[in-house]
PAVO-101594 format. One record per residue (C-alpha): residue number from 0; residue in three letters; x, y, z. Coordinates in Angstrom, 1 decimal, padded with zeros to 4 digits, always signed. Each point is the difference from the previous one (the first is absolute). Last residue first. Layout:
N
[NUM ALA [X Y Z]]
...
//
This chain:
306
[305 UNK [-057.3 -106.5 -175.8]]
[304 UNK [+003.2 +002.2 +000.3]]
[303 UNK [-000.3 +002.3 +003.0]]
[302 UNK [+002.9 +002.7 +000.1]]
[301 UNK [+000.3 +001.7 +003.5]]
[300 UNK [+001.3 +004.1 +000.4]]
[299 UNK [-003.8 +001.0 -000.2]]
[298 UNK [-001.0 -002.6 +002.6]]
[297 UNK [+001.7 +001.6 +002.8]]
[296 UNK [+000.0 -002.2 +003.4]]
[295 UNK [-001.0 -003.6 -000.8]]
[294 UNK [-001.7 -002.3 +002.5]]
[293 UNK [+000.6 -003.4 +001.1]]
[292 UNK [-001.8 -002.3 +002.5]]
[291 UNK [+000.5 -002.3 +003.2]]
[290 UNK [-000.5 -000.9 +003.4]]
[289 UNK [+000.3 -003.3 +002.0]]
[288 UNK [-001.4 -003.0 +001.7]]
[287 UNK [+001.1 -003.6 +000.2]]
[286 UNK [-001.9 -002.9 +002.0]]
[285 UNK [+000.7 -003.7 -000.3]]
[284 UNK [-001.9 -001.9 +002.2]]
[283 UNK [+001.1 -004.3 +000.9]]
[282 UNK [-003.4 -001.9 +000.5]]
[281 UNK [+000.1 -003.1 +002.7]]
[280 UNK [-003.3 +001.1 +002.0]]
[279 UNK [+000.3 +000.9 +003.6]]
[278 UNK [-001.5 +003.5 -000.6]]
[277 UNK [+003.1 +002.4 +001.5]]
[276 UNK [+002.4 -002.6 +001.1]]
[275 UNK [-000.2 -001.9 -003.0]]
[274 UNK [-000.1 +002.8 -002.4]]
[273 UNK [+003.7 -000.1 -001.0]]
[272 UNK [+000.3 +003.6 -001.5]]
[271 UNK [+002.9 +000.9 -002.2]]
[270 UNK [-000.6 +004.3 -000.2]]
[269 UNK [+001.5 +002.6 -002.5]]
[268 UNK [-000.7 +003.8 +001.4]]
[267 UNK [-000.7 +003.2 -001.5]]
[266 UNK [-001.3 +002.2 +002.7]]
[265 UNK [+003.0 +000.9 +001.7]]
[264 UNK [+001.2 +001.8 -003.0]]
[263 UNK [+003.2 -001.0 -001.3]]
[262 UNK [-001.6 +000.0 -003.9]]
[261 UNK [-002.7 +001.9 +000.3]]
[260 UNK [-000.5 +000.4 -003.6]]
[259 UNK [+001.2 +002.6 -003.0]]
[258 UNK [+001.2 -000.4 -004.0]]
[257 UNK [+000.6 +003.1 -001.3]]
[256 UNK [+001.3 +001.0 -003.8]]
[255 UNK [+001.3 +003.5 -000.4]]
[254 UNK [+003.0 -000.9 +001.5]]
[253 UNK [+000.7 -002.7 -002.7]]
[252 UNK [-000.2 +002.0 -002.9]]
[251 UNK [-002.8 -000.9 -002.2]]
[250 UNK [-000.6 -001.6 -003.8]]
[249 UNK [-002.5 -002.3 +000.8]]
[248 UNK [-000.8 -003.0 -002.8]]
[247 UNK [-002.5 -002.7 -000.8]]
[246 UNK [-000.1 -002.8 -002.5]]
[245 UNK [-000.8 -002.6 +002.3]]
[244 UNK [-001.3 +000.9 +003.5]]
[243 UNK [+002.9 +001.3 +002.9]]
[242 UNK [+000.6 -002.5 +002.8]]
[241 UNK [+002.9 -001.6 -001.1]]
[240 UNK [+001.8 +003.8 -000.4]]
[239 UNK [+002.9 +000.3 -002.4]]
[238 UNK [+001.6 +003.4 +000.4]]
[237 UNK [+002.1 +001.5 -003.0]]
[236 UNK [+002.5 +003.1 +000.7]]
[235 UNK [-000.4 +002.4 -002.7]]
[234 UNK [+002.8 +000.6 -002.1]]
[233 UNK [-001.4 -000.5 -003.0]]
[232 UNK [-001.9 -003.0 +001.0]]
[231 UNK [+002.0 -002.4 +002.9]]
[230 UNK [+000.4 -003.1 +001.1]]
[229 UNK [+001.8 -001.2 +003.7]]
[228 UNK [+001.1 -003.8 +000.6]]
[227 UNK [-001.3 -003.3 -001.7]]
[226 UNK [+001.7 -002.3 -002.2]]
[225 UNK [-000.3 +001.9 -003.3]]
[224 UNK [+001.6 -000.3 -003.1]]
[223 UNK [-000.8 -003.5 -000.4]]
[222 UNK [-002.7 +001.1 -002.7]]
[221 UNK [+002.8 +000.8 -002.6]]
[220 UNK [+003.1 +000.4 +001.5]]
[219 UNK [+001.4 +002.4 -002.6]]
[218 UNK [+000.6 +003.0 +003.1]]
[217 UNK [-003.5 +000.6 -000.6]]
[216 UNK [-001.9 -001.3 -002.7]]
[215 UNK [+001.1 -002.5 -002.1]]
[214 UNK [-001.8 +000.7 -003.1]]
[213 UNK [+000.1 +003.6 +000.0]]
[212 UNK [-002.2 +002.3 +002.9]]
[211 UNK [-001.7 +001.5 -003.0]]
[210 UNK [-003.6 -001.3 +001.6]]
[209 UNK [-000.4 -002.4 -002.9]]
[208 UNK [+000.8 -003.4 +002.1]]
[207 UNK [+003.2 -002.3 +001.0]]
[206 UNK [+001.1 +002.8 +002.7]]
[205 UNK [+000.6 -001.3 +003.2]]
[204 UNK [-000.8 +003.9 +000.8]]
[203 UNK [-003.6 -000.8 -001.5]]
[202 UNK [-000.4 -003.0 +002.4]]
[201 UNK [+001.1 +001.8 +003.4]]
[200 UNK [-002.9 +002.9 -000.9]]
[199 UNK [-003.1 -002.8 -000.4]]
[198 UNK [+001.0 -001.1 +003.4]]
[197 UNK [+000.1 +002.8 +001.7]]
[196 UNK [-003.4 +000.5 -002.0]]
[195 UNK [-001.2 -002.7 +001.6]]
[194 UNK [+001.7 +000.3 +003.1]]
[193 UNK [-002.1 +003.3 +000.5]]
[192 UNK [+001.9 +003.1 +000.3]]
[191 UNK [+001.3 +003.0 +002.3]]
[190 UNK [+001.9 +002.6 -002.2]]
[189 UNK [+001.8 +001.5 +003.2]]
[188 UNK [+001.5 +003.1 +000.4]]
[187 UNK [+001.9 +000.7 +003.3]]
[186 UNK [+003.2 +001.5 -001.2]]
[185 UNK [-002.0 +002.6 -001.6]]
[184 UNK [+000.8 +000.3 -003.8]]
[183 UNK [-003.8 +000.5 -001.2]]
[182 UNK [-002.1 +001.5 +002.9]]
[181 UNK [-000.1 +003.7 -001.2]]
[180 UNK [-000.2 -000.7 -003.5]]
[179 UNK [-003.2 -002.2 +000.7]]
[178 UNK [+000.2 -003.3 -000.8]]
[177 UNK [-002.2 -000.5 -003.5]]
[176 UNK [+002.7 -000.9 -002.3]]
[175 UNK [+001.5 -002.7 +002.1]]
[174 UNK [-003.6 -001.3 +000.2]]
[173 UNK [-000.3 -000.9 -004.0]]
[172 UNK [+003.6 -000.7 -000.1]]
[171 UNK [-000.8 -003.2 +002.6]]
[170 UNK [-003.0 -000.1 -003.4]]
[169 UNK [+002.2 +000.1 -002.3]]
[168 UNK [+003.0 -002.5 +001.1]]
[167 UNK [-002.9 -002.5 +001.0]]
[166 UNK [-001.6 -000.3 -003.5]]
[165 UNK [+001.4 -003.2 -001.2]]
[164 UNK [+001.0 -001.7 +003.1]]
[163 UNK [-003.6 +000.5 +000.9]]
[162 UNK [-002.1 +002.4 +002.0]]
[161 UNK [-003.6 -000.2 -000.4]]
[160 UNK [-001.3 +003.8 +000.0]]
[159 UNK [+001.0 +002.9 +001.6]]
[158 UNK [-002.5 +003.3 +000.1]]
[157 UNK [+002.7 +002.7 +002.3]]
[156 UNK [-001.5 +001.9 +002.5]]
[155 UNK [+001.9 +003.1 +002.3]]
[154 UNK [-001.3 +000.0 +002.9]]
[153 UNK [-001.9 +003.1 +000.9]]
[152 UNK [-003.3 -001.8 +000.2]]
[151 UNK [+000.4 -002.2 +002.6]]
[150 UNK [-002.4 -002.9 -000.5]]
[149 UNK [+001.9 -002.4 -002.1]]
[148 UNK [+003.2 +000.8 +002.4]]
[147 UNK [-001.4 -001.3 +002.7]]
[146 UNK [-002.1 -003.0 -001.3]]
[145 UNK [+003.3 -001.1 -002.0]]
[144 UNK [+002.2 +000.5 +003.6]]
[143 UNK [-002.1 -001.8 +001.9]]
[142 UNK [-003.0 +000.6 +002.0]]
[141 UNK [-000.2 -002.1 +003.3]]
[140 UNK [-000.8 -004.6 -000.1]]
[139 UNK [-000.6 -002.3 +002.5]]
[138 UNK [-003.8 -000.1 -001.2]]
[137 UNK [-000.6 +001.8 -003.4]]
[136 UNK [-001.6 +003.7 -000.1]]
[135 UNK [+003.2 +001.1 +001.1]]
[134 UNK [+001.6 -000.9 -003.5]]
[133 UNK [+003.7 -001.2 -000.1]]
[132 UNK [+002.0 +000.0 -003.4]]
[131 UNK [+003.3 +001.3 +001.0]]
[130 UNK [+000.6 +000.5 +003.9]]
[129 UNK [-002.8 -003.3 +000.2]]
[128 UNK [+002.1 -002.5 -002.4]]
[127 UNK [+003.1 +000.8 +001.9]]
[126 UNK [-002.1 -000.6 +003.5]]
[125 UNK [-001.4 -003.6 -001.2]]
[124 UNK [+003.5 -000.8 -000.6]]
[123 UNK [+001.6 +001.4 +003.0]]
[122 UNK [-003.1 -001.6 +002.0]]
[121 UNK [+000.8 -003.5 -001.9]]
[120 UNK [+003.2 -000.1 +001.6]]
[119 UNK [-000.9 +001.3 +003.2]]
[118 UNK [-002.2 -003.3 +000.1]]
[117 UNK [+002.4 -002.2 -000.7]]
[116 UNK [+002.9 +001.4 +002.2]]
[115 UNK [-003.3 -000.6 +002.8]]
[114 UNK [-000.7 -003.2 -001.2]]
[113 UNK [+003.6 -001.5 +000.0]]
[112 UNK [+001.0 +001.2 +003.5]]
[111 UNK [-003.4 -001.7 +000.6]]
[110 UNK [+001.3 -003.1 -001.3]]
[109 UNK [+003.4 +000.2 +001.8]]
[108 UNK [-001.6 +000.3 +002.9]]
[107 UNK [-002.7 -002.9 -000.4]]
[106 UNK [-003.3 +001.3 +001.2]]
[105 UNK [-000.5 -001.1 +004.0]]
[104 UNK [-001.2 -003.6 +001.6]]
[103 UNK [-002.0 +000.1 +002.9]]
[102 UNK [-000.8 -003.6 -000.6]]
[101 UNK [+003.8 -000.6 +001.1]]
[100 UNK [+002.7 -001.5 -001.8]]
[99 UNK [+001.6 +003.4 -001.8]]
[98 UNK [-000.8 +001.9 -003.0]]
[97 UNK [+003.5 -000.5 -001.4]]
[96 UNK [-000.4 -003.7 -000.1]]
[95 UNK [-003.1 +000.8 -002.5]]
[94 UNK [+002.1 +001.7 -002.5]]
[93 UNK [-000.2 -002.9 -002.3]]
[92 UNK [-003.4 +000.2 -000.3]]
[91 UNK [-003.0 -002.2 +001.6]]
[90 UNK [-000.7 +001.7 +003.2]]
[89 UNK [+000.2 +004.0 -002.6]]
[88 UNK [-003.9 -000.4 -000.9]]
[87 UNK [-000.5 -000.1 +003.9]]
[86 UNK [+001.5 +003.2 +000.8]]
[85 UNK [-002.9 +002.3 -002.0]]
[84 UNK [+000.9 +002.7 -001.9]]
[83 UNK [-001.7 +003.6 +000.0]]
[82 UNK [+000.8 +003.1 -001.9]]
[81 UNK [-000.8 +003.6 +000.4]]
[80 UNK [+002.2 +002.8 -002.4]]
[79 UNK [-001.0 +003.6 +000.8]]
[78 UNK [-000.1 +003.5 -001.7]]
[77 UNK [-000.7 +003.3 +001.2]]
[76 UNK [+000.7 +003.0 -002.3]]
[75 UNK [+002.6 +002.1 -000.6]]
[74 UNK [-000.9 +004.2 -000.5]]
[73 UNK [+002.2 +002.1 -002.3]]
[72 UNK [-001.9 +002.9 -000.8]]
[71 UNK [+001.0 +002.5 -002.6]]
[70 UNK [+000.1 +003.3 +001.0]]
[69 UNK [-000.1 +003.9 -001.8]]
[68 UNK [+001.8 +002.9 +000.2]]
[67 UNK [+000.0 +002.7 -003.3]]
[66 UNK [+002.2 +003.0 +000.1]]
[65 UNK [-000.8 +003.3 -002.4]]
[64 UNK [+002.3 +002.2 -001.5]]
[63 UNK [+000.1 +003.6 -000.8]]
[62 UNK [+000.2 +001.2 +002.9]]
[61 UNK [+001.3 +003.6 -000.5]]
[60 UNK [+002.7 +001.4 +001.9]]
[59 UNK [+000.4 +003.8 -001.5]]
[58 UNK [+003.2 +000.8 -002.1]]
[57 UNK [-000.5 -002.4 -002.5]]
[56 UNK [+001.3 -003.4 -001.3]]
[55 UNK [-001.1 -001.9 -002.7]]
[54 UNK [-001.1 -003.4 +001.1]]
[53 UNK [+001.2 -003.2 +001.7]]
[52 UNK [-002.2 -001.9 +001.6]]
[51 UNK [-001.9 -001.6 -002.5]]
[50 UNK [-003.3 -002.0 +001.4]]
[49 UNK [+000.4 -002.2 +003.6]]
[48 UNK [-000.5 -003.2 +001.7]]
[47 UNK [+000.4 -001.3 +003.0]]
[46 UNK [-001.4 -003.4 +001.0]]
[45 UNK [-000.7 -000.8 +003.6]]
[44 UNK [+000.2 -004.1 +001.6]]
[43 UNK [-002.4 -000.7 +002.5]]
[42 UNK [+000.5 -003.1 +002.1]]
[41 UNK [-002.8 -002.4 +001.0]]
[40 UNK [-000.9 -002.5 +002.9]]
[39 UNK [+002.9 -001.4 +002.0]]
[38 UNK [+002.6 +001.1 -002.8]]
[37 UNK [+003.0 -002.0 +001.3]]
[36 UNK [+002.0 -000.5 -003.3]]
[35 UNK [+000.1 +002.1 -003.3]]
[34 UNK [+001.7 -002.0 -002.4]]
[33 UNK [+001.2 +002.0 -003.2]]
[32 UNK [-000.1 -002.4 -003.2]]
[31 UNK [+002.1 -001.8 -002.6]]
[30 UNK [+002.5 -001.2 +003.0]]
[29 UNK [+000.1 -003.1 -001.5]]
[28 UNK [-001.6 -002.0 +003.4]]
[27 UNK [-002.9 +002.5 -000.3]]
[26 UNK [-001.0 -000.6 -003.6]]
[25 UNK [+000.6 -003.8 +001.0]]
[24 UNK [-002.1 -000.2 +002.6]]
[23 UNK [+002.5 -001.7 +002.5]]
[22 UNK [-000.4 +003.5 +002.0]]
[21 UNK [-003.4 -001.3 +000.9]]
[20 UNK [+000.3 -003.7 +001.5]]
[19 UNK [+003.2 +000.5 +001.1]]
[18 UNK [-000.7 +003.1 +001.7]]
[17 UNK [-003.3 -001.7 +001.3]]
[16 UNK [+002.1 -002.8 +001.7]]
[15 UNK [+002.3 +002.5 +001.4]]
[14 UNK [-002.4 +002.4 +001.5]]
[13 UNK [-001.7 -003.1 +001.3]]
[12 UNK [+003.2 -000.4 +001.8]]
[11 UNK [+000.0 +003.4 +001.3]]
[10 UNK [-003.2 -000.3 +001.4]]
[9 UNK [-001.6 -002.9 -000.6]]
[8 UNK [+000.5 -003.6 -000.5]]
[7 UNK [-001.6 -002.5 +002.5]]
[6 UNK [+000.7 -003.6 +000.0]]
[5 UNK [-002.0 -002.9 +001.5]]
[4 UNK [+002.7 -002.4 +000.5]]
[3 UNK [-002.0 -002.2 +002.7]]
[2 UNK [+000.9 -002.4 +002.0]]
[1 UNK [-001.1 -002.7 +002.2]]
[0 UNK [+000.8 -000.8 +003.2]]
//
């Protein structure tokens, strides 16, 4: 009798292929952002906002103020992953013993154990790169943060430039000094940056350069200062996001950052499919789905540095 390993994920294991897959991003995986899970289609999020409350007082009631609702969608879209192998190309590797004696042959476990780790691997990556630089236009892709915040006009704009180890101190100043007075100090402040310029800041505290940070920067140890851990700007927390383009910045508070998708859902699903027994041919399918995007709530408390 022959057999066959044909192996369906779904459910709540595809919820746990596609939660490694997504949460993995590394924006996500930090904590940088607020993840929104289970929106089957969209999710409205209101903003309140309103002009001086307090006035002189009187003896009549006099409304004297105004309130101002609005909504920012957050609405993830539908992605998928399709793959096929074929069996045969695996006879002649060293796995072959695992796919069993008969002509009916099935995909190495331990291979497709592989494949599918693989391929959630490089959907965390592909998904960092999307929460920060994505463009909807572009296949696989939803509006990032940059095309977000570019088009909002009540964030707050900063003009960077190329950030070096020689300039880096001024222009993280740059975007400390634009955070609004109501934001700055809350516990959830976040300067996110680019390696680059995550980079470019770790130099100039190793000192060695005309920045005024003396010769052997901090601490004395020169450029060995650092071996990883937290950074910080004038007491703002810094957040070093993979995905975020070179010489960019966002000054935001985490809760007003959103990052949404189905998540759970039934709909999302992460499938091994041994077409034998469908078609007769020897191709191995493998099928992922899911549900993505970000969205920002008030753009006039973020700082975009670009």
């Amino acid at each position: 009798m022959a057999t066959s390993i044909t192996t369906t994920y779904a459910g709540e294991f595809a919820g746990k292929y596609i939660s490694a897959a997504l949460l993995s991003a590394d924006t996500i995986e930090g904590g940088g952002i607020t993840v929104k899970p289970n929106v089957k289609f969209k999710e409205v999020m209101k903003t309140l906002s309103t002009n001086a409350l307090v006035k002189d007082a009187a003896c009549d009631f006099a409304d004297q103020s105004t309130v101002t609702l609005a909504e920012r969608i957050l609405q993830p879209e539908e992605f998928q992953v399709n793959l096929e192998l074929c069996k045969k190309d695996f006879h002649n590797d060293w796995e072959a013993i695992q796919m069993g004696y008969s002509a009916f042959d099935s995909l190495p476990p331990s291979f497709a154990d592989f494949l599918i780790g693989h391929i959630a691997a490089k959907v965390a990556q592909k998904t960092e790169e999307n929460i920060w630089q994505g463009a909807t236009a572009t296949a696989g892709e939803f509006d990032g943060f940059t095309a977000l915040l570019a088009a909002d006009a009540t964030v707050v704009d900063v003009t960077g430039t190329t950030v070096t180890a020689a300039n880096v101190i001024d222009e993280l100043g740059k975007v400390v000094d634009a955070i609004p007075t109501a934001v700055y100090g809350k516990e959830d402040l976040y300067i996110y940056v680019s390696q680059s310029i995550a980079r470019a800041y770790v130099r100039a505290l190793g000192g060695f350069g005309a920045s005024g940070l003396g010769a052997n920067g901090v601490n004395n140890a020169g450029t060995t200062w650092y071996n990883g851990g937290d950074l910080a700007f004038d007491g703002v927390k810094l957040f070093v996001c993979s995905g975020m383009p070179d010489n960019d910045m966002v000054a935001a508070q985490k809760s007003n950052l959103f990052f949404g998708t189905g998540l759970l859902a039934d709909h999302n699903e992460v499938k091994l499919i041994d077409m034998a027994d469908l078609d007769g041919s020897q191709n191995v399918r493998i099928v992922m789905r899911f549900t993505s995007s970000v969205q920002h709530g008030i753009g006039a408390d973020i700082v975009y540095y670009t």
